[in-house]
N, CA and C atoms of all chains as a GROMACS GRO file, in nm:
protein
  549
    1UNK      N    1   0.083  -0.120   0.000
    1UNK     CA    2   0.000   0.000   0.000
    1UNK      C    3   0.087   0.125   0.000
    2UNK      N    4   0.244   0.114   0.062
    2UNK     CA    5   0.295   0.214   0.071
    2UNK      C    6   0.376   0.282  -0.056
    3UNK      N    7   0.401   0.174  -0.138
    3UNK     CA    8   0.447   0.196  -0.298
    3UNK      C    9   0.286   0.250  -0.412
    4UNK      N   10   0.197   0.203  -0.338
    4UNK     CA   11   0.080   0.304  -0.422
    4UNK      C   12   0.107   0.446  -0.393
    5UNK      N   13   0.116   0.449  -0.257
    5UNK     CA   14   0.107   0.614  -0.248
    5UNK      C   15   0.238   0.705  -0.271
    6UNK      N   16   0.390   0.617  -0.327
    6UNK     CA   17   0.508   0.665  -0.365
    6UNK      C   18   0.430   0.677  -0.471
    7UNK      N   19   0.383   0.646  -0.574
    7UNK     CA   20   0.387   0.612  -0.707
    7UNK      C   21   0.266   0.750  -0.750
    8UNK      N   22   0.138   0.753  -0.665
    8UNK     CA   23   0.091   0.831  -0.687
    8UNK      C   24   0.154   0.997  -0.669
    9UNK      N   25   0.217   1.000  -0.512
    9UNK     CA   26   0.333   1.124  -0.538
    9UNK      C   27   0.381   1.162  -0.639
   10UNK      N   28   0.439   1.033  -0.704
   10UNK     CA   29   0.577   1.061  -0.815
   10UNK      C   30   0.463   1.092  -0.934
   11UNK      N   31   0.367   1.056  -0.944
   11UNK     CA   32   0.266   1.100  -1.095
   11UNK      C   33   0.215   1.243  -1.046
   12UNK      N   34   0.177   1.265  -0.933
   12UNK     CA   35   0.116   1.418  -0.912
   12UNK      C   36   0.221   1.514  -0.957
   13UNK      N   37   0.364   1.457  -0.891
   13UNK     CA   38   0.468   1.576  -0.905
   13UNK      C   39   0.505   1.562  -1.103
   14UNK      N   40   0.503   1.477  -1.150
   14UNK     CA   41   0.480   1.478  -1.355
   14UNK      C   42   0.410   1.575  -1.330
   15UNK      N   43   0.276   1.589  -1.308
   15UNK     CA   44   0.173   1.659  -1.353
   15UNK      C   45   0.172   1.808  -1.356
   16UNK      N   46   0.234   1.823  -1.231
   16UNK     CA   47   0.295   1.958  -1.158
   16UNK      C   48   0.355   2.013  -1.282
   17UNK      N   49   0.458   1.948  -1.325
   17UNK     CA   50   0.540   1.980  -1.440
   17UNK      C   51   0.462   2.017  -1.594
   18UNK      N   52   0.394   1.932  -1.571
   18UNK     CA   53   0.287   1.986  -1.725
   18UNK      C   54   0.213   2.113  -1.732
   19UNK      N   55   0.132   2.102  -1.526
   19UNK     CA   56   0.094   2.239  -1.546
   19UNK      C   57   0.136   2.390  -1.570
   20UNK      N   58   0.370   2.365  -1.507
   20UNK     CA   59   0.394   2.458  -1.486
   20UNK      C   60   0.454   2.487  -1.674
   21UNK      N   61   0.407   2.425  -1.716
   21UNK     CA   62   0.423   2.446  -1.903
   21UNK      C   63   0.344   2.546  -1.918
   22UNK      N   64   0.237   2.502  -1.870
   22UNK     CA   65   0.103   2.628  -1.926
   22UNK      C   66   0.133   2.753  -1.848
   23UNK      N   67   0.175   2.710  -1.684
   23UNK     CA   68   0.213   2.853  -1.659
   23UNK      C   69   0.299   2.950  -1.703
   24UNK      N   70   0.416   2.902  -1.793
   24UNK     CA   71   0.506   2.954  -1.810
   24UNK      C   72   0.465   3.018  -1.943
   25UNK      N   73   0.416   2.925  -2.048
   25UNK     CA   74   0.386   2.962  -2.157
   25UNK      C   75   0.232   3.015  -2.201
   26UNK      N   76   0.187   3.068  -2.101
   26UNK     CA   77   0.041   3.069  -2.123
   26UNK      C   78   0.017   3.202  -2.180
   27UNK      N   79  -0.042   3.242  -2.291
   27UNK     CA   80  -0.028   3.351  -2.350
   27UNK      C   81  -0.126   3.478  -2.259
   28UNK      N   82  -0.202   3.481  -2.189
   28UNK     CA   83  -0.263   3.616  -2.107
   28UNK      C   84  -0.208   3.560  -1.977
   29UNK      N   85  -0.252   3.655  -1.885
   29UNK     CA   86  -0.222   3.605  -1.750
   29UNK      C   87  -0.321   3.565  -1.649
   30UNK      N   88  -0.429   3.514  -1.683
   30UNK     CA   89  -0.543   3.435  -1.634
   30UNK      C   90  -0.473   3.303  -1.669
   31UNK      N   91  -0.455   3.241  -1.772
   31UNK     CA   92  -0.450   3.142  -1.780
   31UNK      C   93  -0.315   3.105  -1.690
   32UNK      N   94  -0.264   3.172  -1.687
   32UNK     CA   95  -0.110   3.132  -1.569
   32UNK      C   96  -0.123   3.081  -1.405
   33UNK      N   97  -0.305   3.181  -1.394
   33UNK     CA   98  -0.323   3.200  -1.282
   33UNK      C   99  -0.380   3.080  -1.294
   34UNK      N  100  -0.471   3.040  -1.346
   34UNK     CA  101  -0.562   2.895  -1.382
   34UNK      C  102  -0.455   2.767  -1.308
   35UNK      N  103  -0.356   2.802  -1.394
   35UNK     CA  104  -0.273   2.654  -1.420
   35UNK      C  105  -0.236   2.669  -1.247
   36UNK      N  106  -0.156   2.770  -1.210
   36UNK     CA  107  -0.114   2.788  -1.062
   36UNK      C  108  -0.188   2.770  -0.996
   37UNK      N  109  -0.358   2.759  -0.981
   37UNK     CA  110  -0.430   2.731  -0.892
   37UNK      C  111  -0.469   2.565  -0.926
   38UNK      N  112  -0.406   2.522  -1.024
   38UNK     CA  113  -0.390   2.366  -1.032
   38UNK      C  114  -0.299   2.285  -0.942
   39UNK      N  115  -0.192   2.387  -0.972
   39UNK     CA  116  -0.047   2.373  -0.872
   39UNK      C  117  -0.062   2.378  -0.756
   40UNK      N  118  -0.145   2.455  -0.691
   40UNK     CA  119  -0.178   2.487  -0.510
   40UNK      C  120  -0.247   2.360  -0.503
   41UNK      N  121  -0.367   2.283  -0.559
   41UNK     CA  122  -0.450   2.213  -0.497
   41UNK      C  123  -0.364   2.078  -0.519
   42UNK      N  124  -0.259   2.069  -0.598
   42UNK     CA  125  -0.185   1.917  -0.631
   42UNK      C  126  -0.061   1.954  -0.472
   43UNK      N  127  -0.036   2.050  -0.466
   43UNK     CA  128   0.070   2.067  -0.421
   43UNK      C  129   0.004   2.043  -0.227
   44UNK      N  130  -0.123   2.062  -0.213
   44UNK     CA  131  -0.211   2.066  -0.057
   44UNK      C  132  -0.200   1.915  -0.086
   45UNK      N  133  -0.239   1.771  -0.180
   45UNK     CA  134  -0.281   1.672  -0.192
   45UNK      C  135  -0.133   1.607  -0.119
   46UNK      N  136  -0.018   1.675  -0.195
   46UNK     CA  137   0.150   1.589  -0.206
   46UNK      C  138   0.159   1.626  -0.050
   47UNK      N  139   0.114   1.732  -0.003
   47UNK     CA  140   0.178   1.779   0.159
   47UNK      C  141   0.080   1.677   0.218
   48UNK      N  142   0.000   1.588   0.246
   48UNK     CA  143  -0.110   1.521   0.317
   48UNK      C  144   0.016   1.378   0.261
   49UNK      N  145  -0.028   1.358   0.143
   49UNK     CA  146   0.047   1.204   0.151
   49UNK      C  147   0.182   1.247   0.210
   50UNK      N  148   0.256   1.296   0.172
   50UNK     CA  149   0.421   1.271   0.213
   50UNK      C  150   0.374   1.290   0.394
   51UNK      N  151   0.295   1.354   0.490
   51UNK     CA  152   0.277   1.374   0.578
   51UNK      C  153   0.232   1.196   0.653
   52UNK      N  154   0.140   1.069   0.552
   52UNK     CA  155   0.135   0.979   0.578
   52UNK      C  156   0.261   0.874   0.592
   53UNK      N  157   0.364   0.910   0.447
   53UNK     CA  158   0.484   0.855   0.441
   53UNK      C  159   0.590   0.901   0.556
   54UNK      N  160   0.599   0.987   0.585
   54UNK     CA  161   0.667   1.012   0.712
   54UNK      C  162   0.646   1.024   0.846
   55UNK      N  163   0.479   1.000   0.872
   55UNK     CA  164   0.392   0.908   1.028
   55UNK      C  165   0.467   1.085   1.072
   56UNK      N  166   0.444   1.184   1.023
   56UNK     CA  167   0.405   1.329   1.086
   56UNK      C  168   0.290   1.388   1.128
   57UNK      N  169   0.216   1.406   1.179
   57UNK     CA  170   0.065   1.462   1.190
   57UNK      C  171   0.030   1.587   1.123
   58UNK      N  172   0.150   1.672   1.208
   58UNK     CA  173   0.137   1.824   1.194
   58UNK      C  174   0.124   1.851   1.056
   59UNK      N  175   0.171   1.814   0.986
   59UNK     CA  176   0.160   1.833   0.814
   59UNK      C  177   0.043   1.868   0.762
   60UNK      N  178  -0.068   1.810   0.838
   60UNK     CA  179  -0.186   1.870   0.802
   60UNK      C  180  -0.204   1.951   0.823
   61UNK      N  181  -0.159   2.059   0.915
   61UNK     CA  182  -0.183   2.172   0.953
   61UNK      C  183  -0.134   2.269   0.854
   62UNK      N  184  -0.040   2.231   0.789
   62UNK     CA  185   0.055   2.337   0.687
   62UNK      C  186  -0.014   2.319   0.567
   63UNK      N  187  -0.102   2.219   0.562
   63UNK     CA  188  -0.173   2.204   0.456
   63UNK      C  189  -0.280   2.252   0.419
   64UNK      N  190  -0.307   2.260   0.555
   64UNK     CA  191  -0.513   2.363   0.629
   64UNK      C  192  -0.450   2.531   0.570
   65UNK      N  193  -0.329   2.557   0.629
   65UNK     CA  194  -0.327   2.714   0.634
   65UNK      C  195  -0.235   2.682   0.457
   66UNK      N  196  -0.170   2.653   0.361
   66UNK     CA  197  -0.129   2.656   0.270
   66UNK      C  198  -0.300   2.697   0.146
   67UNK      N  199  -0.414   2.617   0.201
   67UNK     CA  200  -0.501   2.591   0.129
   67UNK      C  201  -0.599   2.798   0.130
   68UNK      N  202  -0.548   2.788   0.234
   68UNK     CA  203  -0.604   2.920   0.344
   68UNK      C  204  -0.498   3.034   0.216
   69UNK      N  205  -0.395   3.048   0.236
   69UNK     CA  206  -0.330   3.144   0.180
   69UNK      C  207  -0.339   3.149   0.037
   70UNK      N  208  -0.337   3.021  -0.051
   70UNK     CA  209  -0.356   2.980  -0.174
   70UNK      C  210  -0.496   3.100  -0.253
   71UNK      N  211  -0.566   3.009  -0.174
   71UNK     CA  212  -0.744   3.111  -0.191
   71UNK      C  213  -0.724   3.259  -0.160
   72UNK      N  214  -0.654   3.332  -0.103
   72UNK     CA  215  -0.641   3.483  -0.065
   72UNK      C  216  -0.540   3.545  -0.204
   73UNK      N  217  -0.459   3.426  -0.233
   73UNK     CA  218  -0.353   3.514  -0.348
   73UNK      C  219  -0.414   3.495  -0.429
   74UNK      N  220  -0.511   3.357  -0.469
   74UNK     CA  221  -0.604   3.430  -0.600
   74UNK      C  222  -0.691   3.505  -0.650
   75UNK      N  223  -0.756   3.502  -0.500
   75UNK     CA  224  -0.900   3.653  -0.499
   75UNK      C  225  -0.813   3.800  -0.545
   76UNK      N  226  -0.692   3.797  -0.432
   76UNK     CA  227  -0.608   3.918  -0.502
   76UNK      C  228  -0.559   3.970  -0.624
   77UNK      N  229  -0.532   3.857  -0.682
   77UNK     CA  230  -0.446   3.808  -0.814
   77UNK      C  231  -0.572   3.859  -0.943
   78UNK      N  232  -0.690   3.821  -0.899
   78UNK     CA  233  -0.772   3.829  -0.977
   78UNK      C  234  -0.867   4.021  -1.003
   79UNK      N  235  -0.833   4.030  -0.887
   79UNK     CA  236  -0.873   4.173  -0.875
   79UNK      C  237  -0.762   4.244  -0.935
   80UNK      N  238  -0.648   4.188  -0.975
   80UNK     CA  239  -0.536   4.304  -1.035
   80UNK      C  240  -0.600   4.258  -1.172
   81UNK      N  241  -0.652   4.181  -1.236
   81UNK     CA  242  -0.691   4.105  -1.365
   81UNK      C  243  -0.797   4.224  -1.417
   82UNK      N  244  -0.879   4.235  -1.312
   82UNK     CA  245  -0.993   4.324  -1.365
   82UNK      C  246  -0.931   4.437  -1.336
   83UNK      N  247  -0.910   4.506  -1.283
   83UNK     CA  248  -0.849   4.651  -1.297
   83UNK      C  249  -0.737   4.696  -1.395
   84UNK      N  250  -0.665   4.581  -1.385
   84UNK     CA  251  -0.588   4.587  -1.589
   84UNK      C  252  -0.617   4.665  -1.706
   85UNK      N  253  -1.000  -0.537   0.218
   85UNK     CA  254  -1.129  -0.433   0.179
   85UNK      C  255  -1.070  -0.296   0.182
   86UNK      N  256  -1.038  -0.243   0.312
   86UNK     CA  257  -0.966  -0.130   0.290
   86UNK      C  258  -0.863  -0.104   0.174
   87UNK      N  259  -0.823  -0.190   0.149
   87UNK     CA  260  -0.657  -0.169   0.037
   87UNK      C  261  -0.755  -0.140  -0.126
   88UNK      N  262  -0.876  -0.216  -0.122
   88UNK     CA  263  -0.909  -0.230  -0.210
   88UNK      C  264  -0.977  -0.103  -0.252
   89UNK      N  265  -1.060  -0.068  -0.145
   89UNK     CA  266  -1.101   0.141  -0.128
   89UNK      C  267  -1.018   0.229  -0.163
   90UNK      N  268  -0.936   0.163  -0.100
   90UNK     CA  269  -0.815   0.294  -0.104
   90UNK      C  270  -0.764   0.284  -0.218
   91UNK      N  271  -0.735   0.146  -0.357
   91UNK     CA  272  -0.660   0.154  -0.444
   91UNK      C  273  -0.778   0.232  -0.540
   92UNK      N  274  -0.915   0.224  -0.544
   92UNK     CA  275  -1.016   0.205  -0.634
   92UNK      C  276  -0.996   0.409  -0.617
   93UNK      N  277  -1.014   0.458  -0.505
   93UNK     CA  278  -1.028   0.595  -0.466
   93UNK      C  279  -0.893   0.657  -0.503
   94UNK      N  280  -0.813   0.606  -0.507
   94UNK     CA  281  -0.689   0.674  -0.523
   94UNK      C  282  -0.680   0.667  -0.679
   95UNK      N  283  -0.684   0.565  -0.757
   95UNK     CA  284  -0.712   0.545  -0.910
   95UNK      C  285  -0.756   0.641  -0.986
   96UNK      N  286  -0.915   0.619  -0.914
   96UNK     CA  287  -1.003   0.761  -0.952
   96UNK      C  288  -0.962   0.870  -0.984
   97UNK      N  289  -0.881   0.916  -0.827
   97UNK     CA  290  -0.804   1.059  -0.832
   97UNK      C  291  -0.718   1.095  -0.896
   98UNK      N  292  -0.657   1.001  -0.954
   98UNK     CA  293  -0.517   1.033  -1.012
   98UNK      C  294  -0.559   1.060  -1.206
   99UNK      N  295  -0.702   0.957  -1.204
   99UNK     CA  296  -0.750   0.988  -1.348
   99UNK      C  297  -0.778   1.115  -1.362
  100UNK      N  298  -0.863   1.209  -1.246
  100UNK     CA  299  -0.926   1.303  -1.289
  100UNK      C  300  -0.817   1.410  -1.294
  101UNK      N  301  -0.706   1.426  -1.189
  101UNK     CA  302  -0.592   1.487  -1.216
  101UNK      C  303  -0.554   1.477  -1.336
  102UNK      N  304  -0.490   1.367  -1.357
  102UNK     CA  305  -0.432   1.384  -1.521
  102UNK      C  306  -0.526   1.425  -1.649
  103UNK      N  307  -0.655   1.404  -1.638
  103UNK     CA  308  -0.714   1.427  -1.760
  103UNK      C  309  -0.727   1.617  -1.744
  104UNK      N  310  -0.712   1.651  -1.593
  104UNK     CA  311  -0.755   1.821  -1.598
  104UNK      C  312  -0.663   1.907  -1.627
  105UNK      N  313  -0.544   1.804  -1.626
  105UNK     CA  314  -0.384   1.891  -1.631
  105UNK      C  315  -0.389   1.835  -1.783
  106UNK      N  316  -0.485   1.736  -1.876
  106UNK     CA  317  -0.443   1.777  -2.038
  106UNK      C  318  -0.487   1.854  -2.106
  107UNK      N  319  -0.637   1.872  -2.023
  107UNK     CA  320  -0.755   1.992  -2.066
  107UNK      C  321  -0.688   2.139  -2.084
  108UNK      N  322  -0.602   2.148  -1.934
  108UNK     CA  323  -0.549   2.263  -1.914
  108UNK      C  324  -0.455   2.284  -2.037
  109UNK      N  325  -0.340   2.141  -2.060
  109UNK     CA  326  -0.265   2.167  -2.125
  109UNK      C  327  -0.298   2.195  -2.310
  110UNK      N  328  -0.405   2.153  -2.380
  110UNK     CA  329  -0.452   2.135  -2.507
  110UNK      C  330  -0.601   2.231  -2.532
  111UNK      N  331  -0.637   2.219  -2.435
  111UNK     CA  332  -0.721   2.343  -2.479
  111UNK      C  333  -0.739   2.439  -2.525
  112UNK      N  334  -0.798   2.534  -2.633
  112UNK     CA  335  -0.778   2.682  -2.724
  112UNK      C  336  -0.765   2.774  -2.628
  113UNK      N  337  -0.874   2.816  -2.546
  113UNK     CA  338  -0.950   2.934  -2.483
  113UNK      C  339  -0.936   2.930  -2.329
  114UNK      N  340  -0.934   3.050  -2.283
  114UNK     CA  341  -0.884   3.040  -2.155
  114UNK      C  342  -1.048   3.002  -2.073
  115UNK      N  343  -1.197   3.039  -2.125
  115UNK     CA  344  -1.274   3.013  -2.057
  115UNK      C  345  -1.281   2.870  -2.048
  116UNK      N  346  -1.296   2.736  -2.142
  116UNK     CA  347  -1.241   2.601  -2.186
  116UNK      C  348  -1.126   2.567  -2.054
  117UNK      N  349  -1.036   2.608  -2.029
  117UNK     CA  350  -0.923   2.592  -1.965
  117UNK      C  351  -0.945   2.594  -1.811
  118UNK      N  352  -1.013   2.726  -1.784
  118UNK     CA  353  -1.122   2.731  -1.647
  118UNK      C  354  -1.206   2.604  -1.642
  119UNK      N  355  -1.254   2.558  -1.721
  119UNK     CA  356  -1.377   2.450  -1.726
  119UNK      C  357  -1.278   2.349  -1.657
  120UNK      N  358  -1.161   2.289  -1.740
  120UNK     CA  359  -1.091   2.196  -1.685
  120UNK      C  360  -1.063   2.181  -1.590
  121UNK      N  361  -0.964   2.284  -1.534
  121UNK     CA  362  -0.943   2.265  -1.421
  121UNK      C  363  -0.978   2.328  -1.293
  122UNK      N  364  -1.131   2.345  -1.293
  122UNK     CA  365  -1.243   2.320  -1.210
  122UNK      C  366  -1.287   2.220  -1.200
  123UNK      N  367  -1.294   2.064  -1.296
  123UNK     CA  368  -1.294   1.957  -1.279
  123UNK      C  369  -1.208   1.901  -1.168
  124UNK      N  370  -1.058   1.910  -1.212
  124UNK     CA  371  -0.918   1.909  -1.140
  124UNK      C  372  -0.944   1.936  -1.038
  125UNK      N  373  -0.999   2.049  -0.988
  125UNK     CA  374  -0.967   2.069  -0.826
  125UNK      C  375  -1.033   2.011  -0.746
  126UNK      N  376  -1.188   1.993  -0.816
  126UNK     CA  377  -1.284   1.915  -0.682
  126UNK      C  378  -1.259   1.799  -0.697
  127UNK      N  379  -1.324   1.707  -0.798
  127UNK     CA  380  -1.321   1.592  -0.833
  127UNK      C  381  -1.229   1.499  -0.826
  128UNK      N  382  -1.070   1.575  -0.809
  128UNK     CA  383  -0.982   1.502  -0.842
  128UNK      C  384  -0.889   1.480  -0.666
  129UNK      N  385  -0.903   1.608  -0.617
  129UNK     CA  386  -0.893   1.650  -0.477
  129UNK      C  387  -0.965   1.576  -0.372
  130UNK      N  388  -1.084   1.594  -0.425
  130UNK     CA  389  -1.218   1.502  -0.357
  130UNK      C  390  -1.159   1.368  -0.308
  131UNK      N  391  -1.151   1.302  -0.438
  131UNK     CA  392  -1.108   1.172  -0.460
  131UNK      C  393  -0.974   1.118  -0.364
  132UNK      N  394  -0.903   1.167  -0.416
  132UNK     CA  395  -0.745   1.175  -0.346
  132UNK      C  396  -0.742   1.167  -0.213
  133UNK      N  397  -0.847   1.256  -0.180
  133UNK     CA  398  -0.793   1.288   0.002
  133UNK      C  399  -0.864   1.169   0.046
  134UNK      N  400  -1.011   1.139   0.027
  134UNK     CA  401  -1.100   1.053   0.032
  134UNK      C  402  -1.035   0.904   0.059
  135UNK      N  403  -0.941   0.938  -0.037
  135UNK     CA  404  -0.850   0.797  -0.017
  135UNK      C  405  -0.746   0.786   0.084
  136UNK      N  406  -0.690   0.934   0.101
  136UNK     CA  407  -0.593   0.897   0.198
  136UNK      C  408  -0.630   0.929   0.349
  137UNK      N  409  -0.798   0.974   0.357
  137UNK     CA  410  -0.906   0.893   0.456
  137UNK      C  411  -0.897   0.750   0.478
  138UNK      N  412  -0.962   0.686   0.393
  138UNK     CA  413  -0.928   0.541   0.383
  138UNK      C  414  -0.806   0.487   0.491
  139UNK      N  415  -0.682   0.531   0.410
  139UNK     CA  416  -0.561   0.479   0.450
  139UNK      C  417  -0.544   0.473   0.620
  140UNK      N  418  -0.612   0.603   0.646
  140UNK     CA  419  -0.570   0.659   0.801
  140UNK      C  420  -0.616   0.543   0.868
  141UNK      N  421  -0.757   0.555   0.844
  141UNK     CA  422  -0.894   0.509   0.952
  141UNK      C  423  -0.930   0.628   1.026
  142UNK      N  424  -1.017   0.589   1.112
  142UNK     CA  425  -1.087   0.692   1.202
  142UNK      C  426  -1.031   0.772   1.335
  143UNK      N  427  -0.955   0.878   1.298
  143UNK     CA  428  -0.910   0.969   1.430
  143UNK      C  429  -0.914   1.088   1.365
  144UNK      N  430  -0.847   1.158   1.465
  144UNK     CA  431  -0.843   1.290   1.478
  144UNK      C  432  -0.777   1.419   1.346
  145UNK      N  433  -0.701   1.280   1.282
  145UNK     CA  434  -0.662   1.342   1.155
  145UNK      C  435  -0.756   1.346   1.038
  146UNK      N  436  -0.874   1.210   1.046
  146UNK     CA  437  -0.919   1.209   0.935
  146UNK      C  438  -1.026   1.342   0.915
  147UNK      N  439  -1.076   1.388   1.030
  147UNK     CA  440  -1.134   1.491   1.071
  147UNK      C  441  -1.077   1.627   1.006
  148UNK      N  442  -0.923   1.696   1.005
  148UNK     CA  443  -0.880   1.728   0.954
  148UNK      C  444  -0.885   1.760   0.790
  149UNK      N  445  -0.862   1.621   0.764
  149UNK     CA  446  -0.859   1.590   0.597
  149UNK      C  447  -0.989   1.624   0.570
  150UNK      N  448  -1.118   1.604   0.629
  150UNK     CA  449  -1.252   1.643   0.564
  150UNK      C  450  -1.247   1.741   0.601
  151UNK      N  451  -1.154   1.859   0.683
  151UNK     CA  452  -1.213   2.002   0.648
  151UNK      C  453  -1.153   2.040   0.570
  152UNK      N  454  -1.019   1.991   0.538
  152UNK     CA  455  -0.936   2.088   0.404
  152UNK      C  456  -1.050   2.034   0.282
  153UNK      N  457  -1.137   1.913   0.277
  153UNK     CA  458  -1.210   1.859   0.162
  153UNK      C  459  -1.306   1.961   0.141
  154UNK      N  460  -1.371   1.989   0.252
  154UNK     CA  461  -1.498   2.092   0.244
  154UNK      C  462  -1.452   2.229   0.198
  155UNK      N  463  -1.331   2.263   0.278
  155UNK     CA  464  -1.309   2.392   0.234
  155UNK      C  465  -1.239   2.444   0.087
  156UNK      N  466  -1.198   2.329   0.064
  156UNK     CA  467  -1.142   2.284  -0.122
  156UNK      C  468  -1.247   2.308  -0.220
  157UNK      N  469  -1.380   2.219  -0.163
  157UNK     CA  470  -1.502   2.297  -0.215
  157UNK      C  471  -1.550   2.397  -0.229
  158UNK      N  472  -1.548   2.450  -0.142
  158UNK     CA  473  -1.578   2.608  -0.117
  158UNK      C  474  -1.522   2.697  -0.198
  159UNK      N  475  -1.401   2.688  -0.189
  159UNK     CA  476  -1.318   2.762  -0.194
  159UNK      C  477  -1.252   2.792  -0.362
  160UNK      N  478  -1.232   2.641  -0.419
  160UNK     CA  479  -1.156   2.621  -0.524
  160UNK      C  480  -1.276   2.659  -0.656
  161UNK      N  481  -1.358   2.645  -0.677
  161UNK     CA  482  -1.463   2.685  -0.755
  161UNK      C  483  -1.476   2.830  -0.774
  162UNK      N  484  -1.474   2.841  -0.653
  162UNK     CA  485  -1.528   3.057  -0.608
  162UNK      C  486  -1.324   3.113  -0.732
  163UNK      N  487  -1.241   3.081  -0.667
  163UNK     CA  488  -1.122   3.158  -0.703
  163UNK      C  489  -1.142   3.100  -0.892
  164UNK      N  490  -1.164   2.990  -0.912
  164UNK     CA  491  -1.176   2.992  -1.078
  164UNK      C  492  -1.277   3.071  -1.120
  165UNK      N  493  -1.414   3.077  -1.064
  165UNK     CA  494  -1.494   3.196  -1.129
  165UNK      C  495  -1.479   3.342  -1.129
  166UNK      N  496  -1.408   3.343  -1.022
  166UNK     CA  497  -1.344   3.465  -0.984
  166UNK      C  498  -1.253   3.548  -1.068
  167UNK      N  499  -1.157   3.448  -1.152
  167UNK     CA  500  -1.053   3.532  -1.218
  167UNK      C  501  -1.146   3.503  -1.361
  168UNK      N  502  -1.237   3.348  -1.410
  168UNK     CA  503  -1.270   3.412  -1.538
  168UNK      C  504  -1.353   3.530  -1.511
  169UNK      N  505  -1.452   3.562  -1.419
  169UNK     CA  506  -1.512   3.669  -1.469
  169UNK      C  507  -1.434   3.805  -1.496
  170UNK      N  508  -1.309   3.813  -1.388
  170UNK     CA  509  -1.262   3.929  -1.408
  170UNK      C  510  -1.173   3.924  -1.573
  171UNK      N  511  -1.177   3.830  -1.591
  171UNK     CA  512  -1.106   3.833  -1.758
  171UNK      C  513  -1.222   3.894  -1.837
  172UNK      N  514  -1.306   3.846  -1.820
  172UNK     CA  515  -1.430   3.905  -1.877
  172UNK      C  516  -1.495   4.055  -1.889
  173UNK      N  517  -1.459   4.082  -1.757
  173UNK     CA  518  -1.508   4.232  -1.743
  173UNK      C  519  -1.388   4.322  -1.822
  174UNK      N  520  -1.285   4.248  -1.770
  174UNK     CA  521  -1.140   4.333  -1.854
  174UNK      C  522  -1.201   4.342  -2.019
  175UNK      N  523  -1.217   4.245  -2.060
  175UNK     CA  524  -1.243   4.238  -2.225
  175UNK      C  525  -1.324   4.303  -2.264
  176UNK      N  526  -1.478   4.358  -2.183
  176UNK     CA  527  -1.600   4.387  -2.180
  176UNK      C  528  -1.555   4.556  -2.242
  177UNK      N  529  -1.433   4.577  -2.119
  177UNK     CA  530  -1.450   4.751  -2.147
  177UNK      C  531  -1.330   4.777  -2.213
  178UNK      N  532  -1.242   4.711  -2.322
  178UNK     CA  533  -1.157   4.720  -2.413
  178UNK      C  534  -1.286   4.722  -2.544
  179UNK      N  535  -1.199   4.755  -2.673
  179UNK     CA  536  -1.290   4.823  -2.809
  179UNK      C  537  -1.322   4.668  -2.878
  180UNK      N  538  -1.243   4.546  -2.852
  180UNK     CA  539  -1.284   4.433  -2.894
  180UNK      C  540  -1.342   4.310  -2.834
  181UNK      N  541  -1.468   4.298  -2.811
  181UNK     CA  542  -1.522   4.244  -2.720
  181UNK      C  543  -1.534   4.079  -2.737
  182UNK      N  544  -1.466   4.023  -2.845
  182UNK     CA  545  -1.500   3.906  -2.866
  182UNK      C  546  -1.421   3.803  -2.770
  183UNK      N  547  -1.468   3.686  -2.737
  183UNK     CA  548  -1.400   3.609  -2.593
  183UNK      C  549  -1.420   3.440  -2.655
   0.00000   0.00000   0.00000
């Protein structure tokens, strides 16, 4: 069971990589923001498992307030979009 | 039974991830692109944690994991509608309105 959840890590963090394609190359800057708010919710999923793989608890906690800060930089992020 | 939850839930998750990160990646239009990965965040998030519920069993953590789930809900939907509309309004009051 513990090589499922290496394996799923190691495919989330690929994925990471595909999205940060679009971020990089994404022609407006919504779509950058899109892909990066792909990146926050893969990146809250990898902090919970690696937190199981290493029998840490607290990890969830960085994961509660990561999810917390994530949602505030995009409401912000998005209000610079419309005032553009 | 458990291993078998947990492989079936974790499967799931990892499909809906990858298919939202190709949407994202092949898609024309940035509203299309929003669509995707608004799939991605709940569905695929949902799934994932759901599973690594499973894995725990029942304490004080799994408790945890269903509030980052709920608040993923909440939360992750509102910030994608959030920036398409403001793409929208941006385009609305420029001289070419087509989207």
């Amino acid at each position: 069971m513990i090589s499922l959840l290496n394996f799923s890590l190691i495919f989330l963090s690929f994925t990471i990589f595909l999205c940060m394609y679009r971020a990089i190359k994404g022609p407006t800057i919504a779509d950058r923001i899109i892909a990066i708010n792909v990146v926050n919710t893969k990146v809250i999923t990898i902090i919970i498992g690696v937190s199981f793989i290493y029998h840490e608890t607290y990890f969830i906690d960085v994961a509660l307030v990561y999810a917390l800060i994530s949602f505030t930089a995009s409401i912000l992020i998005s209000k610079v979009i419309k005032e553009s | 039974m458990k291993s078998i939850f947990f492989f079936i839930f974790l499967i799931g998750g990892l499909f809906f991830f990858a298919v939202g990160t190709l949407g994202i990646l092949r898609f024309p239009d940035l509203y299309t692109r929003a669509h995707s990965s608004a799939k991605c965040d709940t569905l695929g998030a949902f799934l994932t944690l759901m599973s690594f519920c499973i894995y725990n069993g029942l304490n004080m953590v799994t408790l945890k994991i269903v509030l980052i789930i709920i608040f993923l809900f909440i939360t992750t939907p509102t910030a994608t509608h959030i920036i398409a509309r403001g793409n929208y309004e941006r385009k609305e009051d420029s001289e070419n309105g087509d989207f």
